[in-house]
C-alpha positions in Angstrom: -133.7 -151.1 31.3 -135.9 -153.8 33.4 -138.3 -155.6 31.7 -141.7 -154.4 32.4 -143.0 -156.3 35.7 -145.1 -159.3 34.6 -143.2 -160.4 31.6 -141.3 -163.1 30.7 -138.1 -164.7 32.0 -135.0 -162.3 32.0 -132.3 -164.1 30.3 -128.8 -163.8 29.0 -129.6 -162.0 25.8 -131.6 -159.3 28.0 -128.3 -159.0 30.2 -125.8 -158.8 26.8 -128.8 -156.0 25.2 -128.3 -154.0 28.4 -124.8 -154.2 28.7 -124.3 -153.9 25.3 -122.4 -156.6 24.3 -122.4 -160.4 23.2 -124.2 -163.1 25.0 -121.2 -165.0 24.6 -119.2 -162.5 26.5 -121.9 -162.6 29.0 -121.1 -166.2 29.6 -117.5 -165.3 29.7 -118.9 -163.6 33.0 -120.8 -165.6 34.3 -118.7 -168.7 34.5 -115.5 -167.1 35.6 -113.7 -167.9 32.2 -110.3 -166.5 31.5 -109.8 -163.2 29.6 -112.7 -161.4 30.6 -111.5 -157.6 31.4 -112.0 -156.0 34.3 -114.3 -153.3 32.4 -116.0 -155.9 30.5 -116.9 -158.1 34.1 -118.2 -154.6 35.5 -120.1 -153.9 32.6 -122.0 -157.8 32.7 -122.5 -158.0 36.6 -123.9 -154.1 36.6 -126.7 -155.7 34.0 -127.1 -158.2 36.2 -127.9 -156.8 39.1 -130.2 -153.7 37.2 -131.9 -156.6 35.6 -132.6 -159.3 38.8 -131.3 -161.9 36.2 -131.0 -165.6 37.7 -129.4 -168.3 35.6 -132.2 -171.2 34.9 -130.9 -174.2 36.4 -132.0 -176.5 33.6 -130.4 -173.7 30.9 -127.0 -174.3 32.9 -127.5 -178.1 33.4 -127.9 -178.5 29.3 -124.7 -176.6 28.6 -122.7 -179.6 31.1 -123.5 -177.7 34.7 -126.3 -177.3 37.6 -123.9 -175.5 40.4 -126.1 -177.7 43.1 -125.2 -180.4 45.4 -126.8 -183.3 46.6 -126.3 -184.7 50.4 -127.6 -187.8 51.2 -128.7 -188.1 54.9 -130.1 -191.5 56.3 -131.7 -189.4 58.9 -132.2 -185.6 60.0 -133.1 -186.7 63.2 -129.2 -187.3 64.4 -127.5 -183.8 65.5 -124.3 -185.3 64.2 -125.8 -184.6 60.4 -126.3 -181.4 61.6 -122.4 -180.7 62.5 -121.6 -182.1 59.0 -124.0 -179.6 56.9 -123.0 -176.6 59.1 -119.4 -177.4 57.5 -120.6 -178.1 54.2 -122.5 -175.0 53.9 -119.3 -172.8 55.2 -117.4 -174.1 52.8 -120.1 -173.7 50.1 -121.5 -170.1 51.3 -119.7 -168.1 48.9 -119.7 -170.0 46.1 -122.6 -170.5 43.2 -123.3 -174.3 44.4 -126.9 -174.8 46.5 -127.1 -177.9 48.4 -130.2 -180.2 48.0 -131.1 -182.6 51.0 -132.2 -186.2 50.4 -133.0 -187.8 53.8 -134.4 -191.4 53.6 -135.5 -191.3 57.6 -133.7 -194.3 57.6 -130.7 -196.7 56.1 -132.9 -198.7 53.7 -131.1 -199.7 51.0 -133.9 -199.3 48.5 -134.9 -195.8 49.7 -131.8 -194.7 49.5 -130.5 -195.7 46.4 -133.7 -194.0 45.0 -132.7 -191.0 46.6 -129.3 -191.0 45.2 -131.2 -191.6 41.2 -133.5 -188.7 41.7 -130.3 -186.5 42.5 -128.6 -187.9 39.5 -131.2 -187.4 37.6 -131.6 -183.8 38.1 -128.2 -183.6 36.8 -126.7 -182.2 40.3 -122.8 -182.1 40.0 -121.8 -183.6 42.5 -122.8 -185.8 46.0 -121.9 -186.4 49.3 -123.6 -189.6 50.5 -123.1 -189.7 54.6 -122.5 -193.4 55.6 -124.7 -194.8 52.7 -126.4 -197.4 53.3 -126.6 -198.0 49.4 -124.5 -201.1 48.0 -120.6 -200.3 47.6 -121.3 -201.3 43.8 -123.5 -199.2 43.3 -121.5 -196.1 44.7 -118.9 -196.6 42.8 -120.7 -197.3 39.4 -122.5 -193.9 40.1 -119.2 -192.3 41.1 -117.6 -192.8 37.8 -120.3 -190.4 36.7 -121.2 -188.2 39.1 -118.0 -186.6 41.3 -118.7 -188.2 44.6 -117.5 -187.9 47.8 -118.1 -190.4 50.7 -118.4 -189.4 54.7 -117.8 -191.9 56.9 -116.9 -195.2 55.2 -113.2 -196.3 55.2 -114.1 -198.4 52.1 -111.9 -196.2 49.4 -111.8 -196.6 45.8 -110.5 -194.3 43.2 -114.0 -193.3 42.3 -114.7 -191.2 45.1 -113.0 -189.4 47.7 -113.6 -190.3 51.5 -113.9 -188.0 54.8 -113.6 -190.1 58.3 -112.9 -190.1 61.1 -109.9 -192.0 63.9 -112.6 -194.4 64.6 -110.5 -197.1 67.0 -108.8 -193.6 68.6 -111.4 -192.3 69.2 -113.1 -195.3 70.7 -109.7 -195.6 72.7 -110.1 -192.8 74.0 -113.9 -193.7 75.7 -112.5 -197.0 77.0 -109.4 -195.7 78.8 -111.1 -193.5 80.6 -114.2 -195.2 81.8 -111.4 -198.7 83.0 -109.4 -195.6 84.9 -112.8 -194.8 86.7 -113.0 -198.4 87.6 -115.4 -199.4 85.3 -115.2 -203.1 84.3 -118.2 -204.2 82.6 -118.5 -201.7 80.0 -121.0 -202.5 77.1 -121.7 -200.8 73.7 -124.7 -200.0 72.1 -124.2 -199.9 68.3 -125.7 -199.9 65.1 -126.9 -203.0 63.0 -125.3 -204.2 59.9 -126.8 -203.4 56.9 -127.6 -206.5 54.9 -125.9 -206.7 51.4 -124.2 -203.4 51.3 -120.9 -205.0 50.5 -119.6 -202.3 52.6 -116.7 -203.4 55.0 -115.7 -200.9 57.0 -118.9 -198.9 57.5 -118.6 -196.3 60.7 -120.6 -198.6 63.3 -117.7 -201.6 61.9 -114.8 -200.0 62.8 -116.1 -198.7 66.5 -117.1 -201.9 67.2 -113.8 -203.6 66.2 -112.3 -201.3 68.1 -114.4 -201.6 71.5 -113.6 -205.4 71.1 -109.6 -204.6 70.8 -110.2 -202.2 73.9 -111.2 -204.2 76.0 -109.2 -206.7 74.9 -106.1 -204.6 75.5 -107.6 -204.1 78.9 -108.2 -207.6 80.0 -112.1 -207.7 79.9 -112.5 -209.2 76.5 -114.6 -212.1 78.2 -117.2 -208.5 79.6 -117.5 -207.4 76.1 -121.4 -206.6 75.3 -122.7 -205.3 71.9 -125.7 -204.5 71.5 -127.0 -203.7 67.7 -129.9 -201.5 68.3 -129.3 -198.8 66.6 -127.9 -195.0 66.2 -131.3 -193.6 67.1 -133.1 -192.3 70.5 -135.4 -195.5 70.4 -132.4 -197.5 69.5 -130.3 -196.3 72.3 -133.3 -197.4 74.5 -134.2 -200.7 73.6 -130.2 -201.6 74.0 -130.1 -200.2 77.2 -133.5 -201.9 78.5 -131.8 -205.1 77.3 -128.3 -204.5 78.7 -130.0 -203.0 82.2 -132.3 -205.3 82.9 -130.3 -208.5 82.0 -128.6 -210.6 84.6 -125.7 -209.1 84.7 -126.5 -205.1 84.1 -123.5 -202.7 83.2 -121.6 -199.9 85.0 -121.0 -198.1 82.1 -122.5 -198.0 78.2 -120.6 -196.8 75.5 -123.4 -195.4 73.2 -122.1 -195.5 69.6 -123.6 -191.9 68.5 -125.1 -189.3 70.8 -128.3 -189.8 69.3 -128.3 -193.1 71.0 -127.1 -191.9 74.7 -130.5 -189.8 74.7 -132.2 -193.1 74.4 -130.2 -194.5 77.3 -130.6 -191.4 79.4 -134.6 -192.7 79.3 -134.1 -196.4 80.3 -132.3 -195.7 83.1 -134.6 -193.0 84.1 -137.4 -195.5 83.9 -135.5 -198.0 85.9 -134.8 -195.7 88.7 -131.0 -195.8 87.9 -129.3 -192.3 88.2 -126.5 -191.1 86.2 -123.5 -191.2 86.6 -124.0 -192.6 90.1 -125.4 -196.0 88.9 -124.4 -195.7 85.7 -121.9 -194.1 83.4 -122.7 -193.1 80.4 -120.7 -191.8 77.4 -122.2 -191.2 73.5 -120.0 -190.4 70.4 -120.5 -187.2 68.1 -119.9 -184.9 70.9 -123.1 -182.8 69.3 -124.5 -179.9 70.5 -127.4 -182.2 73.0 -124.4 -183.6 74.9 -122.9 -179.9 76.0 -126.8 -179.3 76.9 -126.4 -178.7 81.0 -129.4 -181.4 82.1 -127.4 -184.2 79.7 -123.8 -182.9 80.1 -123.1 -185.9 78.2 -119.0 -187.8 77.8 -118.8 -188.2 74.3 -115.7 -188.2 71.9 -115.7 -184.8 69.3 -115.3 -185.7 65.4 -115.0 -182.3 64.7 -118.1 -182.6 62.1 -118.2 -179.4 60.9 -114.7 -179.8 59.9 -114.9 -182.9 58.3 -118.7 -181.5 56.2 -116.1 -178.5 55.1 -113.5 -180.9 54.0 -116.1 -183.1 51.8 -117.4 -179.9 50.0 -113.6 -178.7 49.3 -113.2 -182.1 47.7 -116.1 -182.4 46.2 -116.3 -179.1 43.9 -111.9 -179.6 43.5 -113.6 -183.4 41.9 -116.3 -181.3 40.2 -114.0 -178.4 38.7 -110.8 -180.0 38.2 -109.5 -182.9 39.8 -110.4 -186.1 38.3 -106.8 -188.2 38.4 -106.9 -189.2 41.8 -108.8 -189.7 45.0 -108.3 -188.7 48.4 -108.7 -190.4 51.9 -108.8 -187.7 54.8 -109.1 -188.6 58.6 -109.6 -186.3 61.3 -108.4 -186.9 65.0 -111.1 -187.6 67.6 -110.4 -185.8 71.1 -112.5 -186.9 74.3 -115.1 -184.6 76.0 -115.5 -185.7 80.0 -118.7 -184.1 81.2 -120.7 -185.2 84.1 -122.4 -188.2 82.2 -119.4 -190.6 83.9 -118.0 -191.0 87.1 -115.7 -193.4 89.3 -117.4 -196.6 90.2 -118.6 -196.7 93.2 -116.8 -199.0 96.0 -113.5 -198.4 93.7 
């Protein structure tokens, strides 16, 4: 029978009285041990239910398990983090783990790596840091605690697993097709580098080695701009104010996250430039604001939800069983056109 309303706590020696059996059977239950009989599960998650019972999350820490999460975001203003989540919670939705969001509104190092304590402290079973901007060190020191798994660094170690994506493909991809538009003077608007994160191939690393080798392959190494404003809307503006009105203004801007491209969509809307007709414009992400009909945005698709899916799956195989190895996955990048570029003019 149900507690009367107003009293205390229901708890597992309630459930066992009600179902009439052990508290240790009702464990049994509740964890998904081996053994348990059909009748004897019935019995336990019928008292469950009668009874509203909810395992206390610091009960379940003390005995070596939370079921929650932590994600690490350095912003929740980027759609892309969005995409990742989605995936993570699909892969999560059935299961008894509940995420927990730490966004630090930005990559400082500090703010982040307090983030990440606060989560360990809590005693969460696992992380998923996206692109920390946390020293490698201290990653992996934390890893060898806490199962871990890493989204968008190419840095491995066997301390955590990583999720990325075909960086220089996919940047490949944006290249090729704004050179067979006609587009010469193609310049990139990235992200800065995060001072002593002893991380060396962070996301914003690898797309901007790979817009060098691009253009290299392509004979315009000596018309290769980067500009390190920043993945965000006001960084996206500020490079493209600097690339636009500079001497020698672009005809197309690779914008390293879609995020960014929003930022450029402003610029050139304050200096009367229209796109795609004066400029071409493509962003990286391929998030829901570049499908959006007024942006119809280029951008190359990392098929986030996928790859927020794939970091949960590791992440609880890390928390439940696998502790022997890590794993490295990479998903393949495909290009989006959308009205965002267009041939050169004259060409």
């Amino acid at each position: 029978m149900r507690p009367a309303s107003g009293s205390k706590r229901i708890t597992i020696t309630d459930v066992a009285r009600t179902a009439g059996v052990s508290t240790s059977a009702v464990s049994k239950v509740l964890t998904n041990a081996y053994g348990v009989s059909p009748a004897m599960r019935e019995r336990v998650q019928s008292a469950v239910a009668e009874l509203g019972y909810r395992p206390h999350a610091a009960a379940r820490g003390m005995r070596g398990r939370t079921y929650t999460i932590g994600v690490l975001l350095a912003s929740v203003r980027n759609a892309f983090y969005a995409d990742l989540l989605d995936g993570v919670n699909a892969t999560l939705r059935d299961t008894e783990y509940a995420v927990f969001i730490g966004s630090s509104s930005s990559a400082e190092m500090e703010e982040q790596t307090k983030l990440i304590h606060a989560m360990v402290d809590r005693q969460m079973d696992g992380l998923i840091l996206v692109a920390p901007a946390v020293p490698r060190a201290e990653v992996v020191r934390i890893a060898a605690d806490v199962p871990t798994v890493v989204i968008g660094h190419h840095d491995p170690s066997p301390a955590y697993d990583c999720v990325v994506n075909q960086d220089g493909v996919g940047v490949d991809l944006i290249v090729d097709h704004l050179v067979a538009l006609g587009h010469r003077d193609i310049a990139h608007v990235s992200h800065p580098t995060v001072p002593g994160s002893q991380w060396q191939q962070r996301p914003e690393h690898h797309v901007r080695a790979a817009y060098g080798e691009a253009m290299a392959r392509h004979g315009l190494a000596d018309l290769a701009r980067v500009v390190n404003s920043g993945y965000s809307d006001e960084g996206g503006y500020r490079g493209a104010m600097e690339l636009l009105t500079s001497t020698r203004p672009p005809t197309a801007i690779f914008a390293g996250a879609d995020v960014a491209a929003t930022g450029v969509f402003r610029a050139a809307a304050e200096l009367g430039l229209r796109i795609p007709e004066d400029l071409s414009l493509t962003g990286y992400n391929n998030t829901f604001i570049a499908a959006l009909i007024p942006v119809s945005l280029t951008s190359v698709d990392q098929a986030g939800a996928m790859m927020g899916e794939t970091a949960a799956r590791l992440l609880v195989e890390r928390i439940e069983k696998r502790r022997d190895r890590s794993v490295v996955t990479a998903s393949t990048p495909r290009l989006v056109t959308r009205g965002s570029t267009a041939p050169l003019l004259g060409t």
